[in-house]
N, CA, C and O of each residue as an XYZ file, in Angstrom:
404
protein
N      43.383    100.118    110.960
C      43.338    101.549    110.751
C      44.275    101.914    109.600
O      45.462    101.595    109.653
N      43.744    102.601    108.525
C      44.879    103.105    107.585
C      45.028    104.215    107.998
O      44.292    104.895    108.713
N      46.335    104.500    107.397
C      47.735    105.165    107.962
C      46.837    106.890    108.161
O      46.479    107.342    109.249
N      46.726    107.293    107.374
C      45.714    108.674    107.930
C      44.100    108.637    108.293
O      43.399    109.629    108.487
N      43.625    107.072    108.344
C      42.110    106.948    108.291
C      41.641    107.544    109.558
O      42.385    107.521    110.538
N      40.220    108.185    109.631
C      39.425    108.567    110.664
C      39.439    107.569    111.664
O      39.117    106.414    111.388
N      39.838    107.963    112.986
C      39.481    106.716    113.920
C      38.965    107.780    114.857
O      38.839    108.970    114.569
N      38.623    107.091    116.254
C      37.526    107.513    117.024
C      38.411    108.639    117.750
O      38.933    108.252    118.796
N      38.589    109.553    117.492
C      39.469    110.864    118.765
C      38.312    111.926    119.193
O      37.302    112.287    118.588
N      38.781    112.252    120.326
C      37.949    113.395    121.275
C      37.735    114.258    120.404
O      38.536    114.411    119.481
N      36.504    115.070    120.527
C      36.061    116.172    119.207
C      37.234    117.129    119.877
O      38.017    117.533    119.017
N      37.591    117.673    121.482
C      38.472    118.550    121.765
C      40.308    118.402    121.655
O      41.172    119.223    121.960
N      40.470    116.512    120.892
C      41.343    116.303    120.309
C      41.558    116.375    119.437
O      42.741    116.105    119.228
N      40.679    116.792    118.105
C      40.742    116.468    116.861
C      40.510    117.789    116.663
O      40.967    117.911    115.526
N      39.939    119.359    117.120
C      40.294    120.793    117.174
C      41.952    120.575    117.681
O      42.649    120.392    116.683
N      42.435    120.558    118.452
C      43.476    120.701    119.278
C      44.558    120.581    118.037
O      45.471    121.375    117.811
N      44.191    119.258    117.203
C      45.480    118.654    116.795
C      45.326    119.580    115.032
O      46.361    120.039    114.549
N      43.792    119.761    114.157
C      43.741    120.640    113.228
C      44.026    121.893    113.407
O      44.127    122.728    112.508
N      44.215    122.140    114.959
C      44.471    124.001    115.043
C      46.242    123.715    114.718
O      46.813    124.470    113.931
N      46.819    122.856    115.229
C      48.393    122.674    115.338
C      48.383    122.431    113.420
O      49.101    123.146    112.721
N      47.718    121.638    112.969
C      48.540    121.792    111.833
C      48.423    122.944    111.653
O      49.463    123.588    111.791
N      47.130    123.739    111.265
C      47.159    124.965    111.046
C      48.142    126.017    111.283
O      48.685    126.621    110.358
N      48.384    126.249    112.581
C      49.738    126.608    112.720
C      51.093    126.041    112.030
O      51.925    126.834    111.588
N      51.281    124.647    111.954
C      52.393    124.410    111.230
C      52.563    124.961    109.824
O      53.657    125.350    109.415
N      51.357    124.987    109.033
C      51.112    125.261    107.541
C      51.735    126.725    107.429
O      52.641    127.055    106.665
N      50.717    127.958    108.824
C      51.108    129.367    108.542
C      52.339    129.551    109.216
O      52.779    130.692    109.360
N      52.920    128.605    109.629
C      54.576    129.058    110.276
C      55.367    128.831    109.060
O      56.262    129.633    108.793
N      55.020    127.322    107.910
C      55.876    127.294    106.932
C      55.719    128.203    106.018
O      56.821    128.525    105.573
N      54.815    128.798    105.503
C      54.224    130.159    104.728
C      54.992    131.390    104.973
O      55.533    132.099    104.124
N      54.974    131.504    105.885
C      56.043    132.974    106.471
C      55.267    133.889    106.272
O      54.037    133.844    106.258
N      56.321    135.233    106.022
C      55.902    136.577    105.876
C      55.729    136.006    104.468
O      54.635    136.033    103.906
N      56.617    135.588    104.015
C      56.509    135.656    102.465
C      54.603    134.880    101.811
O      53.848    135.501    101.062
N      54.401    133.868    102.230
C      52.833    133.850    101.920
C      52.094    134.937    102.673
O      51.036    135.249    102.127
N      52.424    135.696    103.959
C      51.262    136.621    103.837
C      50.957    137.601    103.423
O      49.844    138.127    103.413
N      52.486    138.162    102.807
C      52.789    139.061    101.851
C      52.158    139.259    100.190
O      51.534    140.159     99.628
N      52.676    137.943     99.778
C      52.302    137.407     98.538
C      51.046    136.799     98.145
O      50.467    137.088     97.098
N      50.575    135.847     99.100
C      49.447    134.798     99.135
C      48.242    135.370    100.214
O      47.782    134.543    101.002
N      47.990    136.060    100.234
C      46.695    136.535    101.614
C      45.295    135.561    101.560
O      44.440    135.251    102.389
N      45.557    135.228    100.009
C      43.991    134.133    100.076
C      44.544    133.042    100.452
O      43.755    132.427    101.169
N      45.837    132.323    100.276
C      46.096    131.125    100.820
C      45.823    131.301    102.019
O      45.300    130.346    102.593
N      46.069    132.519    102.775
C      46.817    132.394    103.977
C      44.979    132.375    104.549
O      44.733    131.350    105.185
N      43.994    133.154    104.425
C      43.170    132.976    104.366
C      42.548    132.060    104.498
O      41.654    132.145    105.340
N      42.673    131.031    103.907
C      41.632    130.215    103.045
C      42.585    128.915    104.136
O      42.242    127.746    104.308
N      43.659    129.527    104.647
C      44.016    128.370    105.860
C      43.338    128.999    106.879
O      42.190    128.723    107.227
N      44.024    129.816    107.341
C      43.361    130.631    108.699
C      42.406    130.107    108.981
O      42.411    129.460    110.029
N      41.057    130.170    108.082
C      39.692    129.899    108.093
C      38.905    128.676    107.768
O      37.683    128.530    107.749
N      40.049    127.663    107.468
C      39.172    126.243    107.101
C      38.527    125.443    108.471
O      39.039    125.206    109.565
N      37.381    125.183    108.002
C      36.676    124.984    109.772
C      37.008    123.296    110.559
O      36.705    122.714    111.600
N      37.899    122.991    109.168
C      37.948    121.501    110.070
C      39.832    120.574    109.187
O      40.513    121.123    108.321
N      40.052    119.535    109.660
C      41.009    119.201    108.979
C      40.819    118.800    107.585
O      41.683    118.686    106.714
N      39.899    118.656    107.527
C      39.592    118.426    105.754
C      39.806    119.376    104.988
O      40.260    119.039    103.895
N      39.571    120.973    105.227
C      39.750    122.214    104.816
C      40.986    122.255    104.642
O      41.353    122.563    103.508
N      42.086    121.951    105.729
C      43.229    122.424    105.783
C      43.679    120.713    104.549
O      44.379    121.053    103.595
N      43.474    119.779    104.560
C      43.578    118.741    104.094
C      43.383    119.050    102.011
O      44.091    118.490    101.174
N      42.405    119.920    101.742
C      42.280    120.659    100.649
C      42.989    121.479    100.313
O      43.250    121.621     99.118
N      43.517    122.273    101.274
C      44.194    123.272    100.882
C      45.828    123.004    101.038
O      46.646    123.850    101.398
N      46.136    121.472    100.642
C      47.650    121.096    100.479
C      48.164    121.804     99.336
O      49.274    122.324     99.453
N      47.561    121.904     98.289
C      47.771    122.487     96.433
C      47.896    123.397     96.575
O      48.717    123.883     95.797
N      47.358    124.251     97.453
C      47.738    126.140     97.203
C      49.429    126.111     97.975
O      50.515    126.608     97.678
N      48.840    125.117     99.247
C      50.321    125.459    100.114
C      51.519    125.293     99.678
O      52.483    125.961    100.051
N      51.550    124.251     98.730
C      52.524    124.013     97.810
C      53.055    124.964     97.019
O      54.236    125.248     96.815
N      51.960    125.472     96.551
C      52.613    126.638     95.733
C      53.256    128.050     96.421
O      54.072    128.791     95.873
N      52.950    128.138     97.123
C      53.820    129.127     98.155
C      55.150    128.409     98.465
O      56.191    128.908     98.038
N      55.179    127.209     99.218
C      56.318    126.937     99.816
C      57.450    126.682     98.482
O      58.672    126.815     98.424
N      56.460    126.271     97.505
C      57.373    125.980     96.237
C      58.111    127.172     95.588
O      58.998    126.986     94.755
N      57.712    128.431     95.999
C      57.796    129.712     95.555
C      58.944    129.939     96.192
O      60.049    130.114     95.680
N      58.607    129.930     97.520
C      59.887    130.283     98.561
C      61.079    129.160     97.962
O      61.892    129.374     97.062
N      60.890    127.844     98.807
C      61.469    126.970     98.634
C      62.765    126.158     97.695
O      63.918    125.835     97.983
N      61.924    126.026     96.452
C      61.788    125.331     95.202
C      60.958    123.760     95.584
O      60.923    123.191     96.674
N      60.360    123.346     94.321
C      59.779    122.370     94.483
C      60.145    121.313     95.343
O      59.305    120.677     95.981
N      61.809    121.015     95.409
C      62.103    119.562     96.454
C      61.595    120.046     97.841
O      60.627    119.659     98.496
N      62.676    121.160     98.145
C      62.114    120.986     99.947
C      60.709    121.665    100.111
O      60.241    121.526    101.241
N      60.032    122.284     99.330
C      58.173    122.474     99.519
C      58.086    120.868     99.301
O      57.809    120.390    100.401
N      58.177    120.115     98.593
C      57.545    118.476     98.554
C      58.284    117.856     99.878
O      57.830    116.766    100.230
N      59.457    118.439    100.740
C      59.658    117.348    101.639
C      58.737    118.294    103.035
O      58.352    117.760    104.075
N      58.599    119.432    102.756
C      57.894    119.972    104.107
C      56.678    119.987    103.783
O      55.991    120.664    104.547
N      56.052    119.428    102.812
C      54.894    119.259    102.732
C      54.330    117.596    102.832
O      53.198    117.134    102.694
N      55.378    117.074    103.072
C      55.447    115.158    103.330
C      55.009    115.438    104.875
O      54.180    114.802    105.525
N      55.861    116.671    105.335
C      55.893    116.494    107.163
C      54.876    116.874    107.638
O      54.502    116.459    108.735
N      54.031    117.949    106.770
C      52.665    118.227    107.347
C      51.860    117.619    107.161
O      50.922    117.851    107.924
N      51.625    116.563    106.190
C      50.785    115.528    105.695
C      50.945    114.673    106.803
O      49.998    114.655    107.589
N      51.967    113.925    107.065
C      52.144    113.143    108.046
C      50.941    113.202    109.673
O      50.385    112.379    110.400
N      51.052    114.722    109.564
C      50.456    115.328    111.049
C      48.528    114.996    110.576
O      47.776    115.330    111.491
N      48.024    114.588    109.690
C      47.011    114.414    109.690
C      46.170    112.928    109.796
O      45.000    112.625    109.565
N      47.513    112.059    110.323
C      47.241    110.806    110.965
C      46.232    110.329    111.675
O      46.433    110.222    112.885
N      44.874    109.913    111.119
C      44.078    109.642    112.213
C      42.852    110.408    112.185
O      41.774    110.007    112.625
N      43.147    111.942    111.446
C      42.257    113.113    111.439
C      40.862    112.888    110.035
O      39.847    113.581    109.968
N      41.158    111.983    109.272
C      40.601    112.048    107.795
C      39.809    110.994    107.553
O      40.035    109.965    108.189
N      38.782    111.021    106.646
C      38.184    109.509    106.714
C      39.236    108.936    105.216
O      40.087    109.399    104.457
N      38.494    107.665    105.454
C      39.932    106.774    104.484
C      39.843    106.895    103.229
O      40.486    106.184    102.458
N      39.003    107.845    102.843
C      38.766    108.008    100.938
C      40.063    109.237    100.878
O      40.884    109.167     99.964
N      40.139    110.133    101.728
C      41.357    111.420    101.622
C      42.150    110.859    102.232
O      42.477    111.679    103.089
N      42.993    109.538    102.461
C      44.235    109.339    102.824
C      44.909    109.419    101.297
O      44.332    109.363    100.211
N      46.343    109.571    101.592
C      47.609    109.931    100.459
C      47.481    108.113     99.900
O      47.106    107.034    100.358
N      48.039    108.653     98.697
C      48.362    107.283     98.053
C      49.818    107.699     97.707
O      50.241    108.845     97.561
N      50.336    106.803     97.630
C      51.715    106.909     96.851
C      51.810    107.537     95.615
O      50.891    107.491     94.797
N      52.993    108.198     95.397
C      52.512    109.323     94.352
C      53.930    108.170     93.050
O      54.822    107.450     93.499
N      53.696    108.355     91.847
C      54.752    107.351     90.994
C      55.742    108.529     90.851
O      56.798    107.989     90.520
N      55.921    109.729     90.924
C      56.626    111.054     90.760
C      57.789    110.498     91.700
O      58.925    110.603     91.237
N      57.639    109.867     93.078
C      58.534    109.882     94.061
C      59.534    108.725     93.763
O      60.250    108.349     94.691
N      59.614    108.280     92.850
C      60.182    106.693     92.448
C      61.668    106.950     91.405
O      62.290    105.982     90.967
């Protein structure tokens, strides 16, 4: 199994666990993305599966990077990545990025 690859989980495990990131994403967003960002916040709210929310890492970034600054948006965005273990087929797992070196 690679490290975020699709493996076999309950369809009412694999809602369960994309609604939680979901929540993790709009808890790190704050007031301040729903203030500022309403289509991010949106365009999370409403993605119908983990791949959606899995796409929409690049916008989230830019919010948390807003709030943040770029380091800790790139380390709280390592922790939500992490949470999609298992959820993805193996062409959208992370590769090592050469930026982090």
């Amino acid at each position: 199994m690679a490290l975020l690859g699709s493996v076999d989980i309950a369809p009412s495990v694999r809602q369960d666990r994309t609604d939680d990131i979901r929540e993790l994403i709009l808890d790190a967003m704050g007031e301040f993305g729903k203030k500022n960002y309403p289509n991010i916040i949106r365009h999370v709210r409403y993605a119908q599966d983990a791949q959606g929310l899995w796409y929409a890492r690049g916008d989230v970034m830019t919010v948390l990077a807003a709030v943040h600054g770029e380091t800790i948006a790139r380390e709280k965005l390592a922790g939500i990545t992490k949470k999609f273990e298992g959820l993805l087929p193996r062409g959208l797992s992370s590769r090592p990025s050469p930026l982090t070196h």
